[in-house]
C-alpha positions as CSV (number, residue, x, y, z in Angstrom):
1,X,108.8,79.0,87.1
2,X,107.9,80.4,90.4
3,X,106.0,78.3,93.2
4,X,103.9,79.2,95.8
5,X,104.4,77.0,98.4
6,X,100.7,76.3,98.6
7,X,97.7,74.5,97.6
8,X,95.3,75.8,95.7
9,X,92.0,76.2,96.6
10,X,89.6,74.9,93.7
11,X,88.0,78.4,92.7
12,X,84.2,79.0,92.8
13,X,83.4,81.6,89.3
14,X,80.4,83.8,90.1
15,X,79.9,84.1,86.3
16,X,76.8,86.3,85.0
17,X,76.2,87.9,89.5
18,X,76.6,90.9,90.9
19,X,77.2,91.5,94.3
20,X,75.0,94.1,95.7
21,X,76.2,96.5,97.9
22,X,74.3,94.9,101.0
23,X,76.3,91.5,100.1
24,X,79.6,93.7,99.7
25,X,79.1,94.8,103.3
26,X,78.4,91.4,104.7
27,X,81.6,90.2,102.7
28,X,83.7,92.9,104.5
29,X,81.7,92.3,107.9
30,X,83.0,88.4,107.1
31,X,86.7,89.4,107.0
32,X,86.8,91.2,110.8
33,X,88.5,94.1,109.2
34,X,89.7,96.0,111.9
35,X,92.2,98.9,110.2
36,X,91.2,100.5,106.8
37,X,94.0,102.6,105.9
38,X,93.5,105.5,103.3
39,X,96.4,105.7,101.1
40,X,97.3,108.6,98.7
41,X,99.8,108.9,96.2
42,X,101.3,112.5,97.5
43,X,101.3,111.9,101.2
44,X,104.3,110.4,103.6
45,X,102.1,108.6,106.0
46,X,102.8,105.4,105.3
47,X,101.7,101.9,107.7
48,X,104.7,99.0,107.5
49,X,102.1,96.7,105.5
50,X,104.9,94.1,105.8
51,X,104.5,94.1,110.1
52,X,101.0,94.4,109.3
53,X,100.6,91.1,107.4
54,X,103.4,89.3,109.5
55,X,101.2,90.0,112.7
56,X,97.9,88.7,110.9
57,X,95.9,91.9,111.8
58,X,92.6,92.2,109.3
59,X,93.8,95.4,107.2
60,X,92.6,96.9,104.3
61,X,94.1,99.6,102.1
62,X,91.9,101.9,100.3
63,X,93.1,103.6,97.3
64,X,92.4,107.6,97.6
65,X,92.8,108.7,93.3
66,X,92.0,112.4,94.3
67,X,96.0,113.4,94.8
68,X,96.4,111.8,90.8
69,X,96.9,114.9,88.3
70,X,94.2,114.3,85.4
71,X,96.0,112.1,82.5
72,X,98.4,110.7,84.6
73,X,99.9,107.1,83.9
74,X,99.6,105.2,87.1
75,X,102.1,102.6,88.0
76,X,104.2,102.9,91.1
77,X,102.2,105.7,93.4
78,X,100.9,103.4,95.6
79,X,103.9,101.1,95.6
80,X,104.5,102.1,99.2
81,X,101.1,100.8,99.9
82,X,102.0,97.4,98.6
83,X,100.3,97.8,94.7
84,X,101.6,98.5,91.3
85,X,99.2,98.7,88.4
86,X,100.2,98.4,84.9
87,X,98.2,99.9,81.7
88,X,96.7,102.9,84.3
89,X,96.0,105.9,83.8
90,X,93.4,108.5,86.5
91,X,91.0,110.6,84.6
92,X,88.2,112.9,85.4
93,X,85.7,111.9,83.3
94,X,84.4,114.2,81.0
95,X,81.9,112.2,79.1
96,X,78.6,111.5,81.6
97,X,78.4,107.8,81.0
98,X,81.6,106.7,83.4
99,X,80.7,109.3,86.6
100,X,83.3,108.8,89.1
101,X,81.9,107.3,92.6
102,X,83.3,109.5,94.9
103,X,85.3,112.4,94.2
104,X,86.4,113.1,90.9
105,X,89.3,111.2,90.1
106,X,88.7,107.6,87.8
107,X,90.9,104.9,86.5
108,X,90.8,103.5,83.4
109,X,92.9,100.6,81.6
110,X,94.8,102.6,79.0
111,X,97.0,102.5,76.6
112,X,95.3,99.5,75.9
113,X,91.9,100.0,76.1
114,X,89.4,97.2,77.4
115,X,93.0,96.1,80.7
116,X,94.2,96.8,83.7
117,X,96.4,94.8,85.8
118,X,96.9,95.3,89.6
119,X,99.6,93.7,91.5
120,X,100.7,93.3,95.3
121,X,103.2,93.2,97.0
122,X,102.4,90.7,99.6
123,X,99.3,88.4,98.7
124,X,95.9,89.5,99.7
125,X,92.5,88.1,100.2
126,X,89.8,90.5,98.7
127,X,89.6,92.9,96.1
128,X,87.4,95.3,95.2
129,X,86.2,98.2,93.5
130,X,83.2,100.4,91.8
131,X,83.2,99.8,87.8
132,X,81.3,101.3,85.0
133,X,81.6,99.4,81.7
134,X,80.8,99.9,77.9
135,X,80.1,96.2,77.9
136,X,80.8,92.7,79.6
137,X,83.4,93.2,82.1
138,X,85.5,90.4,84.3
139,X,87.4,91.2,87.0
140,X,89.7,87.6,87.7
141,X,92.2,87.1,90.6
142,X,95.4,85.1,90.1
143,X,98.0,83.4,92.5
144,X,101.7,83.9,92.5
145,X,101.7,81.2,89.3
146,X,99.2,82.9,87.7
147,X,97.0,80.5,88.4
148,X,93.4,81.7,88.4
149,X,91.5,81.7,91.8
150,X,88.3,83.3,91.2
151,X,86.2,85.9,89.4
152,X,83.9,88.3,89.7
153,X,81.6,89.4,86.2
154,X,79.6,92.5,85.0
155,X,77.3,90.7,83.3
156,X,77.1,93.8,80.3
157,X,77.4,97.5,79.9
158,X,76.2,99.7,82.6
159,X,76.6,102.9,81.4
160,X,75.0,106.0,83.1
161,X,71.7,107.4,81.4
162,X,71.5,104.0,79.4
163,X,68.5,101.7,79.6
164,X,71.0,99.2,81.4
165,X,69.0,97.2,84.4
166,X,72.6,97.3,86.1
167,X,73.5,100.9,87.8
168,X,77.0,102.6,87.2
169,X,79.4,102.0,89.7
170,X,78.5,98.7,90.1
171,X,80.7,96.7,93.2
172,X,82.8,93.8,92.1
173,X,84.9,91.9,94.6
174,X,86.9,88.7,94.7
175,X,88.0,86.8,97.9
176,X,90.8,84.3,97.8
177,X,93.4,83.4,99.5
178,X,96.8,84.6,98.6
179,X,95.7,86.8,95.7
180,X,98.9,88.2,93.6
181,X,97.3,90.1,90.9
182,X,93.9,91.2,89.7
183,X,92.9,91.8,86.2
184,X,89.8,94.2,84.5
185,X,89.3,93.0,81.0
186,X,86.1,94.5,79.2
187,X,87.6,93.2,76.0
188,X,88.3,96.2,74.0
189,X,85.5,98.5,75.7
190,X,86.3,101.0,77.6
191,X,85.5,101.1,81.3
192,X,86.1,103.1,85.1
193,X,87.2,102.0,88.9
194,X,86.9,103.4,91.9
195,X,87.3,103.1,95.4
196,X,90.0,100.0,94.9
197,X,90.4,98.3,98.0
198,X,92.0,95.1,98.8
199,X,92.6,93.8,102.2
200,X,95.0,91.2,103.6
């Protein structure tokens, strides 16, 4: 079994909220991010995230799905970027109740519907991204023991052009430190991200 090397922080659940976008931008404000770096699966600029975290700067990596081809299984394009996902694949949705956020490019847990996994290279402290669910969805951050830190909930489906009180694209974040993984489980629904961003 693998060890950290660390204490863990008990975590705080924010079961059943929703962080609204003006408490998403105070969360970000709170971290002093200083360098957001757009990241795409074609093109060679890459950052050293590894000098990056060794000097402590405030960076966050946004995750740009437009360079994805439709159907594609996403695992190792933005490995160089310091993530790997696992049961991914980018879509444009067709159907009108998961509209992309920006641009037109989605991800969605698949094979298995309902999962998707996200893991870093190097631990990070926040997490997030836009999600429209078919149902109850929880997005949970683990440590390096997989150990869970913290979690962020949908509370229920928020489907576009559905009498749901939550909007699509709805912003869920988690903050910890030393994050490893991330997890979307809508258990067996079917649901979208966009924007993923995590920060170190």
């Amino acid at each position: 079994m693998v060890t950290c090397g660390v204490m863990v922080k008990q975590a705080i659940l924010q079961s059943d909220k929703i962080l609204k976008f003006e408490d998403a931008k105070f969360a970000l404000d709170n971290c002093n991010i200083k360098n957001q770096v757009i990241a795409s699966a074609l093109r060679d600029q890459v950052e050293n995230i590894a000098d990056t975290v060794k000097q402590n700067i405030p960076t966050c990596i946004y995750l740009d799905l437009e360079d994805l081809k439709c159907f594609e299984a996403v695992e190792r394009q933005y490995e160089r970027w310091g993530v790997i996902f696992h049961n991914s694949l980018a879509i444009q949705p067709s159907n009108p109740a998961f509209p992309a956020y920006s641009g037109l490019t989605v991800l969605m847990g698949s094979p298995k519907s309902g999962m998707l996994e996200a893991t870093f290279l190097h631990p990070v402290n926040w997490v997030s991204a836009f999600v429209t669910s078919s149902q109850r969805l929880v997005l949970s951050a683990y440590n390096c023991d997989r150990q869970l830190l913290t979690q962020a909930v949908l509370p229920g489906a928020n489907l576009a052009n559905s009498d749901s009180a939550v909007p699509p694209n709805t912003l869920l974040s988690v903050a910890a430190n030393n994050i490893h993984s991330v997890t979307f489980c809508a258990f067996d629904g079917q649901f979208t991200l966009d924007n993923f961003r995590f920060c170190f």
